[in-house]
N, CA, C and O atoms as a Tripos MOL2 file, in Angstrom:
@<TRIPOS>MOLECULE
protein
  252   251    63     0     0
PROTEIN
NO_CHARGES

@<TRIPOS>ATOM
      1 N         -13.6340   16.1880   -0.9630 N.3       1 UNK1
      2 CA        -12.2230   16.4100   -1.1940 C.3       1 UNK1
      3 C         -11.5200   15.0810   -1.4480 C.2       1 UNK1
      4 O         -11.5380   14.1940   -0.5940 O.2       1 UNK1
      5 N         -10.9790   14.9590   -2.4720 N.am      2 UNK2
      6 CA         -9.9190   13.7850   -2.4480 C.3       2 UNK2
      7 C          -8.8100   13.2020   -1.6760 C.2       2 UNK2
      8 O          -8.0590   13.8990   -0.9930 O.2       2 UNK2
      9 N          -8.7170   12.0600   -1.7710 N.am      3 UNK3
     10 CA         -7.8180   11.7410   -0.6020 C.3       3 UNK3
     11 C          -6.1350   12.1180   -1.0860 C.2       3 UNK3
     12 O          -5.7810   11.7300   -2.1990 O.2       3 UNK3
     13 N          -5.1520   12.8720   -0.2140 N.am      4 UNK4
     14 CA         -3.9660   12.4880   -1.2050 C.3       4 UNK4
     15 C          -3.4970   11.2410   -1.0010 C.2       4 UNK4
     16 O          -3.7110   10.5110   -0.0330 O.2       4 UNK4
     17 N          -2.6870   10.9830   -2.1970 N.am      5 UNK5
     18 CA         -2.2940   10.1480   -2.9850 C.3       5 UNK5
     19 C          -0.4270   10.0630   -2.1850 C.2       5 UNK5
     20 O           0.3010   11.0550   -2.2150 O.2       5 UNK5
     21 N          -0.0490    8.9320   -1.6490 N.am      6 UNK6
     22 CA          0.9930    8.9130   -1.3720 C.3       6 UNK6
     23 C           1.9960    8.2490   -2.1850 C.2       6 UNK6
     24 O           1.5340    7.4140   -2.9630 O.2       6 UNK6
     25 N           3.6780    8.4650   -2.2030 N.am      7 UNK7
     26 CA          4.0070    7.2910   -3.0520 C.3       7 UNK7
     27 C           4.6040    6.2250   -2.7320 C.2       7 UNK7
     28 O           3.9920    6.0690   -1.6760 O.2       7 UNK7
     29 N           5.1490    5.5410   -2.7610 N.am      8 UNK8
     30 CA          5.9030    4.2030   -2.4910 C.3       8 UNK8
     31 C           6.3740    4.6200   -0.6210 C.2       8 UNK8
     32 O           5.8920    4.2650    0.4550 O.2       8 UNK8
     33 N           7.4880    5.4910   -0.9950 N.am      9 UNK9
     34 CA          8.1710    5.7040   -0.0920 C.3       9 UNK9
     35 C           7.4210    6.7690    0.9550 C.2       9 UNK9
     36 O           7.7500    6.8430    2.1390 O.2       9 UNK9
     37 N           6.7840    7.2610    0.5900 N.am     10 UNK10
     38 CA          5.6110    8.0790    1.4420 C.3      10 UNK10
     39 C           5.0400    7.3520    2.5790 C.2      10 UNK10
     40 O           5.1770    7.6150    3.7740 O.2      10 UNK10
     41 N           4.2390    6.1930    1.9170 N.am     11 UNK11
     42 CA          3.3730    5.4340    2.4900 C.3      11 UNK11
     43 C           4.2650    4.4110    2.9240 C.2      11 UNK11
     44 O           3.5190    3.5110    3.3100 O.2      11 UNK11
     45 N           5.9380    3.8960    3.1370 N.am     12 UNK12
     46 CA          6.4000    3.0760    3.8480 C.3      12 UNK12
     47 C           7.0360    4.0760    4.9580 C.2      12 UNK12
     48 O           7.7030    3.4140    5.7530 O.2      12 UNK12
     49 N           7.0390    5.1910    5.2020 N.am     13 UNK13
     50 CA          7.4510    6.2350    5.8520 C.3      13 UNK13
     51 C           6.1000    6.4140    7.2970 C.2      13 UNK13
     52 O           6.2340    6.3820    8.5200 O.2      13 UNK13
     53 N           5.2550    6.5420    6.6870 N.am     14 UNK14
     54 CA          3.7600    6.7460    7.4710 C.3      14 UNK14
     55 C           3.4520    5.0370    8.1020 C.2      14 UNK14
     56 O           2.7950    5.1050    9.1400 O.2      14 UNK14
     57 N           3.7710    3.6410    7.7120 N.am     15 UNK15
     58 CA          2.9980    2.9090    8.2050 C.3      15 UNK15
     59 C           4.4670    1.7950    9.0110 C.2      15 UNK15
     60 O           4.2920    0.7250    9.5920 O.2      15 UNK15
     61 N           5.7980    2.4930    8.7800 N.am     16 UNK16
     62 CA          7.2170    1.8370    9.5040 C.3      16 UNK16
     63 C           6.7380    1.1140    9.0520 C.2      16 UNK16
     64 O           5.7490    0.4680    9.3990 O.2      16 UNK16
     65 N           7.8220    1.0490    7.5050 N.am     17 UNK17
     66 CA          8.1240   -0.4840    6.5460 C.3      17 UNK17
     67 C           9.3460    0.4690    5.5060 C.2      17 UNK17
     68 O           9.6470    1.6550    5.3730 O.2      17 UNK17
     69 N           9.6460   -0.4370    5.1010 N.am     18 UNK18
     70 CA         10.6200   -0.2130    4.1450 C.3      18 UNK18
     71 C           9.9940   -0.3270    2.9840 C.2      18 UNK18
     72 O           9.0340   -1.0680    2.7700 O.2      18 UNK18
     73 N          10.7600    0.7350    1.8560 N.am     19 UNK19
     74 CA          9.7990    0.5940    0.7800 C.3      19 UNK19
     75 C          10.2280   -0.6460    0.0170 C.2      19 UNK19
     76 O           9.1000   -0.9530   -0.3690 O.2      19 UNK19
     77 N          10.6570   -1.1620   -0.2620 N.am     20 UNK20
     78 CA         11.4910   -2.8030   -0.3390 C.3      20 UNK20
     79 C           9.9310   -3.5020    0.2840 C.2      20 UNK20
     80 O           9.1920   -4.1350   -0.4690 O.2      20 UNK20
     81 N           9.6120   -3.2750    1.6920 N.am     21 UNK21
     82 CA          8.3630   -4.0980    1.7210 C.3      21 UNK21
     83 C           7.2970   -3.8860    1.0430 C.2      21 UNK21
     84 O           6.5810   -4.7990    0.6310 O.2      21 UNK21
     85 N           6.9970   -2.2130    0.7840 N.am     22 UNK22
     86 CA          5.7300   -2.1260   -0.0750 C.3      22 UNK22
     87 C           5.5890   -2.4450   -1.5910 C.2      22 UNK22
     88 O           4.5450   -2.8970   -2.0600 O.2      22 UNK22
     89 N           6.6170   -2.2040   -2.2730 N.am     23 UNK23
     90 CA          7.1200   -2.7790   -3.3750 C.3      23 UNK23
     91 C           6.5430   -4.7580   -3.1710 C.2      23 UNK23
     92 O           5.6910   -5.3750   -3.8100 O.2      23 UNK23
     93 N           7.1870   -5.0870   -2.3650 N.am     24 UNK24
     94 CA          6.9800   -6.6020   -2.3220 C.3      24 UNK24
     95 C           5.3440   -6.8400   -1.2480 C.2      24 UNK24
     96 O           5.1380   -8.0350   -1.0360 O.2      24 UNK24
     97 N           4.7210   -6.2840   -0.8820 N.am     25 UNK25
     98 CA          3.1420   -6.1530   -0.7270 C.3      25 UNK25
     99 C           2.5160   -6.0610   -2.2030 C.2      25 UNK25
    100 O           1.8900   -7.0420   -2.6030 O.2      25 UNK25
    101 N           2.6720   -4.7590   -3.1670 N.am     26 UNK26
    102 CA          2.3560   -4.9410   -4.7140 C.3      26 UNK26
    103 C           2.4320   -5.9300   -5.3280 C.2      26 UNK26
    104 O           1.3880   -6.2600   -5.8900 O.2      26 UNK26
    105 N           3.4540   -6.6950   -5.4820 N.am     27 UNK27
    106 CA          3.9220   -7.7350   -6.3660 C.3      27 UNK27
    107 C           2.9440   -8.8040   -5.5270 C.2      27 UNK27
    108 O           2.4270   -9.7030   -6.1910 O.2      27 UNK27
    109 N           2.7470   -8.7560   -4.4740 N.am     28 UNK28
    110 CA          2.1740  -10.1640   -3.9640 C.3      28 UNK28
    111 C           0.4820  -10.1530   -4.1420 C.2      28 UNK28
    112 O          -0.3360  -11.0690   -4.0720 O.2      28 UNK28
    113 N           0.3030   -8.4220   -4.4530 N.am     29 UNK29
    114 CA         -1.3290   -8.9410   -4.2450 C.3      29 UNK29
    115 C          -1.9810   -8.1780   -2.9180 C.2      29 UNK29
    116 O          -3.1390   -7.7590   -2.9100 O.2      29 UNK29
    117 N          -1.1120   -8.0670   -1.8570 N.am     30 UNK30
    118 CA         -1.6980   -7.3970   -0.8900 C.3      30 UNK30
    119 C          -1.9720   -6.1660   -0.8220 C.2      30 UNK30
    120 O          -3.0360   -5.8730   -0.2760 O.2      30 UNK30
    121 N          -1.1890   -5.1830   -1.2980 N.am     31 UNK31
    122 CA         -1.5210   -3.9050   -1.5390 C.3      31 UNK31
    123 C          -1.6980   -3.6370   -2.6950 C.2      31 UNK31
    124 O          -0.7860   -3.9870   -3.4440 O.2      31 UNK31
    125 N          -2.8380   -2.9630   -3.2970 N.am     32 UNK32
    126 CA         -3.3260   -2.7450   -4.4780 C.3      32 UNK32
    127 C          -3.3030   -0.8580   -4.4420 C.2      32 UNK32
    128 O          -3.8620   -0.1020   -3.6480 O.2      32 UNK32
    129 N          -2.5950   -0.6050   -5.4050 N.am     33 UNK33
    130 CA         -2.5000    1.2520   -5.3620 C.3      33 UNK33
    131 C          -3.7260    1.6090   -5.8410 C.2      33 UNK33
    132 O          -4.4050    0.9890   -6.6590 O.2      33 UNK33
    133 N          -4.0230    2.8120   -5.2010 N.am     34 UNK34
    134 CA         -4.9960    3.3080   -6.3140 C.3      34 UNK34
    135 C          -5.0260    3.9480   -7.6500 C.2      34 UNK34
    136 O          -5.8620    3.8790   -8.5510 O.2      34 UNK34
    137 N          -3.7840    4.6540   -7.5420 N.am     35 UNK35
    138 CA         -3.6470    4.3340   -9.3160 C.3      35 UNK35
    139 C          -1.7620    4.4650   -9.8970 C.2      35 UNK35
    140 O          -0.8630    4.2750   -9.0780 O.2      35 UNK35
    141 N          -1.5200    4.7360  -11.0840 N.am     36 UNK36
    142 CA         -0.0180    4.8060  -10.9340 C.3      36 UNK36
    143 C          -0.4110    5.3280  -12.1670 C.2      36 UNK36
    144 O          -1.3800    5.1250  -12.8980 O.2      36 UNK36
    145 N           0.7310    6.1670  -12.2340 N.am     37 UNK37
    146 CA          1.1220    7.4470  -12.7040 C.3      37 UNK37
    147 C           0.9970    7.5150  -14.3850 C.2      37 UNK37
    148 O           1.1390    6.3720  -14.8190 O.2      37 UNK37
    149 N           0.8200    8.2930  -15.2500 N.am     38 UNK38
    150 CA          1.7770    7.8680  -16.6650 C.3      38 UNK38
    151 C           3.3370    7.2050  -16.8600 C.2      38 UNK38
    152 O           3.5710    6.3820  -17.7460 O.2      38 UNK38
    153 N           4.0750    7.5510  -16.1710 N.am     39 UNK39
    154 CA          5.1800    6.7680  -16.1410 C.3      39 UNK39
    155 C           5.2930    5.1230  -15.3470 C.2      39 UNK39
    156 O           6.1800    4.3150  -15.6220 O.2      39 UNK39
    157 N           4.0990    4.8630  -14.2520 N.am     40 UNK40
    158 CA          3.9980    3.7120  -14.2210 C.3      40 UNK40
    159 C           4.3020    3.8640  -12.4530 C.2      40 UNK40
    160 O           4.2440    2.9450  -11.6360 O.2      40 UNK40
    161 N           4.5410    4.9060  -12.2590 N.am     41 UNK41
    162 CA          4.4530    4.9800  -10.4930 C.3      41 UNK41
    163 C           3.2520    4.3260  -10.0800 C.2      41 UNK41
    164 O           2.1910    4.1900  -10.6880 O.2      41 UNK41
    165 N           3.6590    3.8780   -8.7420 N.am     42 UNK42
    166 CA          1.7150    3.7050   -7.6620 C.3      42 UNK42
    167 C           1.8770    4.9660   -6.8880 C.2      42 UNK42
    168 O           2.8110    5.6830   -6.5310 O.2      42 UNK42
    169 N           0.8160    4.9440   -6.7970 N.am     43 UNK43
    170 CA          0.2210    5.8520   -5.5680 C.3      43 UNK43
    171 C          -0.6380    5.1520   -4.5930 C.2      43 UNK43
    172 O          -1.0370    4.0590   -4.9960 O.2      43 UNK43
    173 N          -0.9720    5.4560   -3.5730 N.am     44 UNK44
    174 CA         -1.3850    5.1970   -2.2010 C.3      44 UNK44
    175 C          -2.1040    5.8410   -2.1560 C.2      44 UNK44
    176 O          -2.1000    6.8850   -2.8080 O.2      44 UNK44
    177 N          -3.2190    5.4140   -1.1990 N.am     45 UNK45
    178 CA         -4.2320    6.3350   -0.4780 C.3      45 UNK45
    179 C          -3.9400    5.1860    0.8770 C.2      45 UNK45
    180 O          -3.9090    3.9580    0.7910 O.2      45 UNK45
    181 N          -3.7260    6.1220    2.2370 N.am     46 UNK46
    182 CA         -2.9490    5.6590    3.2340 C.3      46 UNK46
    183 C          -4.1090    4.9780    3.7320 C.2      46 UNK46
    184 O          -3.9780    3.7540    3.7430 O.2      46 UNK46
    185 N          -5.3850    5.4890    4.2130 N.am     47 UNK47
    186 CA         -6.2260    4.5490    4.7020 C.3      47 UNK47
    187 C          -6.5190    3.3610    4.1440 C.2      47 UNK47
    188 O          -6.3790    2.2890    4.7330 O.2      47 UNK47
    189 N          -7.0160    3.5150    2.7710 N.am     48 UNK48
    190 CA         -6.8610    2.0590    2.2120 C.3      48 UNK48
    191 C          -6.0760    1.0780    2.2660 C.2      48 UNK48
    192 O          -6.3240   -0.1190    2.4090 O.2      48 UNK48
    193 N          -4.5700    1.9250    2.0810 N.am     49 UNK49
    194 CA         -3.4120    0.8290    2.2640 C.3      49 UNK49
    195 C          -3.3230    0.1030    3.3480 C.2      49 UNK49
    196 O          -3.0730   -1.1020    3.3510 O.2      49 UNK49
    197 N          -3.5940    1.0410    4.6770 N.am     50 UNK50
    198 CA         -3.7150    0.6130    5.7350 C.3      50 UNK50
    199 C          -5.2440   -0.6940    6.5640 C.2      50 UNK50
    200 O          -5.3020   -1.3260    7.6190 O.2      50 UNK50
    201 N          -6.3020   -0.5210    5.2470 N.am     51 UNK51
    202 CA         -7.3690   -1.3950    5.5220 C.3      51 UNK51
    203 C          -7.0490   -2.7930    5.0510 C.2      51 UNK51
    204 O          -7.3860   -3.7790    5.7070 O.2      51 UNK51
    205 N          -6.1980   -2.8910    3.5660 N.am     52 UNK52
    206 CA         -5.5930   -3.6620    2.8460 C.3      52 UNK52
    207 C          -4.4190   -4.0930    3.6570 C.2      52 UNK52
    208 O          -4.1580   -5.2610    3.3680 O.2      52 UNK52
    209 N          -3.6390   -3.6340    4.5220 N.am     53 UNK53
    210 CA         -2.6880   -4.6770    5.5390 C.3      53 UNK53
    211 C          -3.5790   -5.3890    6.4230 C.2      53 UNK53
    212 O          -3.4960   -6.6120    6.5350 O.2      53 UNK53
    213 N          -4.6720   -4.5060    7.2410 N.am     54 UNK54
    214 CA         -5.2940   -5.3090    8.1200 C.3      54 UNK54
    215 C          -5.9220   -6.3090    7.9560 C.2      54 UNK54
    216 O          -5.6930   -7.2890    8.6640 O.2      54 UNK54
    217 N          -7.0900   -6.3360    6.7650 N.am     55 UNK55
    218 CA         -7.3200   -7.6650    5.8790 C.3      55 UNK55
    219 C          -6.4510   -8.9830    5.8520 C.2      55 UNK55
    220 O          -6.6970  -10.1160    6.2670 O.2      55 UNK55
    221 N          -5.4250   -8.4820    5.2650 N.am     56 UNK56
    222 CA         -4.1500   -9.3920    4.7560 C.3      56 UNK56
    223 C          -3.9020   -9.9680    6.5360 C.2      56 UNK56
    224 O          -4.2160  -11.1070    6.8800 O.2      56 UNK56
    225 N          -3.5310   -9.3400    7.1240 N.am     57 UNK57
    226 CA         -3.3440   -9.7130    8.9210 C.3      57 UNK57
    227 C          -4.3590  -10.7020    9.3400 C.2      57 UNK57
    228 O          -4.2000  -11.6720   10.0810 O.2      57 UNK57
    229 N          -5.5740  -10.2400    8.6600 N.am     58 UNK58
    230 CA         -6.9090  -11.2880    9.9540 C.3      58 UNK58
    231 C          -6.8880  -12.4140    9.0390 C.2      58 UNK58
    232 O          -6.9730  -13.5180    9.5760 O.2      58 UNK58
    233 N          -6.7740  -12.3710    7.5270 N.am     59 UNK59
    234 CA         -6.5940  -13.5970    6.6100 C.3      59 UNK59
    235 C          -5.9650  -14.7210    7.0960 C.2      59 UNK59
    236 O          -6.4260  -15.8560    7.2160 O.2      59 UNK59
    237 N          -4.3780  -14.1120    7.4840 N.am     60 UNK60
    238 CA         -3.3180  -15.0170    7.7570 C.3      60 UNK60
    239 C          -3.8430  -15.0940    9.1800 C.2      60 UNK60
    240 O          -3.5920  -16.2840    9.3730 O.2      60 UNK60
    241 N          -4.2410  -14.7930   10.0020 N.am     61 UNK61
    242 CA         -4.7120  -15.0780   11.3570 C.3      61 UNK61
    243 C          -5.4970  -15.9120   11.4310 C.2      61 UNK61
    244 O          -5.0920  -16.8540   12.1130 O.2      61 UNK61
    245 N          -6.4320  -16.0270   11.0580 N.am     62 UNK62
    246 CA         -7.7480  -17.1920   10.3830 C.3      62 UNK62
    247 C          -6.7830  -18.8160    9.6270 C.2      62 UNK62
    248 O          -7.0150  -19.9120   10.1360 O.2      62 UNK62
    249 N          -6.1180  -18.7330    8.8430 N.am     63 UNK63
    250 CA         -5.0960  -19.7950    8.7380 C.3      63 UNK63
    251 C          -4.5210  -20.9160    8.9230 C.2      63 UNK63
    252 O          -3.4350  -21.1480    8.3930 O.2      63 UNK63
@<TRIPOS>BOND
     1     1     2 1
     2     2     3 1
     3     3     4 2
     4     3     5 am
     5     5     6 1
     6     6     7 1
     7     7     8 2
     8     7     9 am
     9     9    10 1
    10    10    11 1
    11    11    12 2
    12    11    13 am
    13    13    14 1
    14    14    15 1
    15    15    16 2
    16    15    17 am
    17    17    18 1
    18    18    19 1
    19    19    20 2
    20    19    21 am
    21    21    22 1
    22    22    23 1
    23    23    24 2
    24    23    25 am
    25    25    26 1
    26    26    27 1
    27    27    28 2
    28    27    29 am
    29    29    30 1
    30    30    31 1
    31    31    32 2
    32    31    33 am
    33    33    34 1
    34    34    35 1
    35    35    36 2
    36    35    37 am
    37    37    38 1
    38    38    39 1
    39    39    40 2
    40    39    41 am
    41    41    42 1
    42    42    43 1
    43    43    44 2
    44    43    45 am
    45    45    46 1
    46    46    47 1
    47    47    48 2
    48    47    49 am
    49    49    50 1
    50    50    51 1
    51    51    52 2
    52    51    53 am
    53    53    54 1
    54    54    55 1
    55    55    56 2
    56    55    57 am
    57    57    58 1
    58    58    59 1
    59    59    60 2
    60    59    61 am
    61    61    62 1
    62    62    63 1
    63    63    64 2
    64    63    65 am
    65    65    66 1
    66    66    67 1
    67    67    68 2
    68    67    69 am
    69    69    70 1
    70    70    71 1
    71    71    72 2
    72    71    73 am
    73    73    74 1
    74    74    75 1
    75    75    76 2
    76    75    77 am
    77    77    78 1
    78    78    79 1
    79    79    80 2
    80    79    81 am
    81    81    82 1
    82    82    83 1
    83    83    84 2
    84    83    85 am
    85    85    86 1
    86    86    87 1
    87    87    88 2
    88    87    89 am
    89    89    90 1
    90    90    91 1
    91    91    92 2
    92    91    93 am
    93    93    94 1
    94    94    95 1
    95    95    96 2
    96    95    97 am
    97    97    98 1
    98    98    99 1
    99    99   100 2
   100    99   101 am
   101   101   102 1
   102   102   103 1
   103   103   104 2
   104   103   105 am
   105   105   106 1
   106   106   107 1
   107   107   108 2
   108   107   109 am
   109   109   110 1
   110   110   111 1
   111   111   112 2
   112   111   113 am
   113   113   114 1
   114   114   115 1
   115   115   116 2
   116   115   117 am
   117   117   118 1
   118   118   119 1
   119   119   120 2
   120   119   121 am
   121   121   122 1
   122   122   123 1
   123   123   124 2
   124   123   125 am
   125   125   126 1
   126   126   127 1
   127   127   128 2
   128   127   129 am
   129   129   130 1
   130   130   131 1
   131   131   132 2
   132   131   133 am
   133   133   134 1
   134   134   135 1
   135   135   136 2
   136   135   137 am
   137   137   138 1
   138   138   139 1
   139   139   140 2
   140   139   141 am
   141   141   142 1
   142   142   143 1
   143   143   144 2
   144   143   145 am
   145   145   146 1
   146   146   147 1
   147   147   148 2
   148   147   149 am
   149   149   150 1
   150   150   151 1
   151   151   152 2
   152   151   153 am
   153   153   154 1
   154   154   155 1
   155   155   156 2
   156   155   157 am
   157   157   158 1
   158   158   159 1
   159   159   160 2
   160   159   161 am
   161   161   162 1
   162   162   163 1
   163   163   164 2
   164   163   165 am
   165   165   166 1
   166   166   167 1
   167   167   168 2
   168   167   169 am
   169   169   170 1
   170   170   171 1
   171   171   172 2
   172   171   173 am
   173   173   174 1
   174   174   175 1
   175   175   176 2
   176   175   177 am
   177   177   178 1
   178   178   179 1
   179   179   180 2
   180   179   181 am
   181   181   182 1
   182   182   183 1
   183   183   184 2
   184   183   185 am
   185   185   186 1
   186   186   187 1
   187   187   188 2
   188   187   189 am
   189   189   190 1
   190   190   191 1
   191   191   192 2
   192   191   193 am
   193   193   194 1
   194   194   195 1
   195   195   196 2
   196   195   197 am
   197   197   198 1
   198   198   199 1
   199   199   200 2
   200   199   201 am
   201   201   202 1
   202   202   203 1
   203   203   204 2
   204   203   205 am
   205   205   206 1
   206   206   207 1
   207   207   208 2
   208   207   209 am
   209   209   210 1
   210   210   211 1
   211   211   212 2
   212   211   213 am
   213   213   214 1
   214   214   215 1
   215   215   216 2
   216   215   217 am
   217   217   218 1
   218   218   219 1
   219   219   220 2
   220   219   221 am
   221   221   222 1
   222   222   223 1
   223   223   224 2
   224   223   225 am
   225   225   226 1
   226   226   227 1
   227   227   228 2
   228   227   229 am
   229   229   230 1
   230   230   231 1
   231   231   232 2
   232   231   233 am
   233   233   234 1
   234   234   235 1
   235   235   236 2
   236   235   237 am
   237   237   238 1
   238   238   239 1
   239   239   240 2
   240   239   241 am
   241   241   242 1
   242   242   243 1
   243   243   244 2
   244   243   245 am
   245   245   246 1
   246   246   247 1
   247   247   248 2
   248   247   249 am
   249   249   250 1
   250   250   251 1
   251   251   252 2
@<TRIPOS>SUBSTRUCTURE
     1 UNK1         2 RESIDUE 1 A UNK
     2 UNK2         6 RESIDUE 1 A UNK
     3 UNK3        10 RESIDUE 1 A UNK
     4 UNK4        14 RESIDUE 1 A UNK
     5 UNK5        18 RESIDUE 1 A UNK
     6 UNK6        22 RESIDUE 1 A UNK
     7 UNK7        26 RESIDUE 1 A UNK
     8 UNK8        30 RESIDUE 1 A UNK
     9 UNK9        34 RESIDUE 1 A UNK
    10 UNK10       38 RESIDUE 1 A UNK
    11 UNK11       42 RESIDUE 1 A UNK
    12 UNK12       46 RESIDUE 1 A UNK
    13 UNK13       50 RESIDUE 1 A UNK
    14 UNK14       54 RESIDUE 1 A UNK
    15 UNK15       58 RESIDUE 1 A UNK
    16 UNK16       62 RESIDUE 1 A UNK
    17 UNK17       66 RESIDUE 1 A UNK
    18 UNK18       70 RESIDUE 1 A UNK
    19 UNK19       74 RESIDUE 1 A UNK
    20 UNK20       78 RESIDUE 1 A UNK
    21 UNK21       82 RESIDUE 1 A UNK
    22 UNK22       86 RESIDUE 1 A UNK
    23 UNK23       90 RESIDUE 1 A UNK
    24 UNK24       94 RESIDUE 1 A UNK
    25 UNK25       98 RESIDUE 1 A UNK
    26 UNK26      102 RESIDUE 1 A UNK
    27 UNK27      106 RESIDUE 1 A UNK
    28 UNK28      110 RESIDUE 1 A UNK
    29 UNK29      114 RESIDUE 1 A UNK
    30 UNK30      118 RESIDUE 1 A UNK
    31 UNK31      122 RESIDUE 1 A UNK
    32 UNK32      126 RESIDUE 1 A UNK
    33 UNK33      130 RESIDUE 1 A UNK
    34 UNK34      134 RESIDUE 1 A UNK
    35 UNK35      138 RESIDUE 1 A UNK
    36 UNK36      142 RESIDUE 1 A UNK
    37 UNK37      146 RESIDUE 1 A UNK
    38 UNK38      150 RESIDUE 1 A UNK
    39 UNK39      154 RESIDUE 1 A UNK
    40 UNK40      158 RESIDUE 1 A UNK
    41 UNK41      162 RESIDUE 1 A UNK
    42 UNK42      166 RESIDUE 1 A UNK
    43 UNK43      170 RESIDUE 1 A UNK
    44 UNK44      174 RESIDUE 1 A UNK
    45 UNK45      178 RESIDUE 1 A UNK
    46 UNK46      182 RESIDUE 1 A UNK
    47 UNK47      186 RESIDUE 1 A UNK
    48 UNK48      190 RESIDUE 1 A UNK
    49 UNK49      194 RESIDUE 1 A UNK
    50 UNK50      198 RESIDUE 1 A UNK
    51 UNK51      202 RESIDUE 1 A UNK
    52 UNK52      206 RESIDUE 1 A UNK
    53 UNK53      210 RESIDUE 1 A UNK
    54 UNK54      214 RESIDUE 1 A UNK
    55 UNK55      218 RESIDUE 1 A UNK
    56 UNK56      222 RESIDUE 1 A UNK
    57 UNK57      226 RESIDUE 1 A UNK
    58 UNK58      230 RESIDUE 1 A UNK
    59 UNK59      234 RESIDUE 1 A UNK
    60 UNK60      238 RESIDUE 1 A UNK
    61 UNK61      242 RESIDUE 1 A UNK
    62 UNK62      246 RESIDUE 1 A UNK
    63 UNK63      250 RESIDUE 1 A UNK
């Protein structure tokens, strides 16, 4: 079964962030969507997103 697909505001709803932060996670590199839309939306897959913060966390922890 596929995972669903969350969107911006979905997935800043599920992980307490503002979508202002996930937007600015994209742009930086840290969160990578799994795909975005014909019109150019992202989508989320929440576990990933959520493996992709923790990464980003032990990176800057290591530092």
């Amino acid at each position: 079964m596929a995972p669903k697909l969350l969107t911006s505001s979905q997935l800043a709803d599920e992980i307490g962030v503002s979508r202002r932060s996930i937007a600015r996670y994209v742009a930086a590199g840290i969160l990578v969507p799994e795909l975005y839309t014909p019109g150019g939306q992202a989508r989320f897959d929440l576990e990933k997103s959520k493996q992709q913060l923790r990464e980003h966390t032990r990176r800057q922890r290591e530092q």
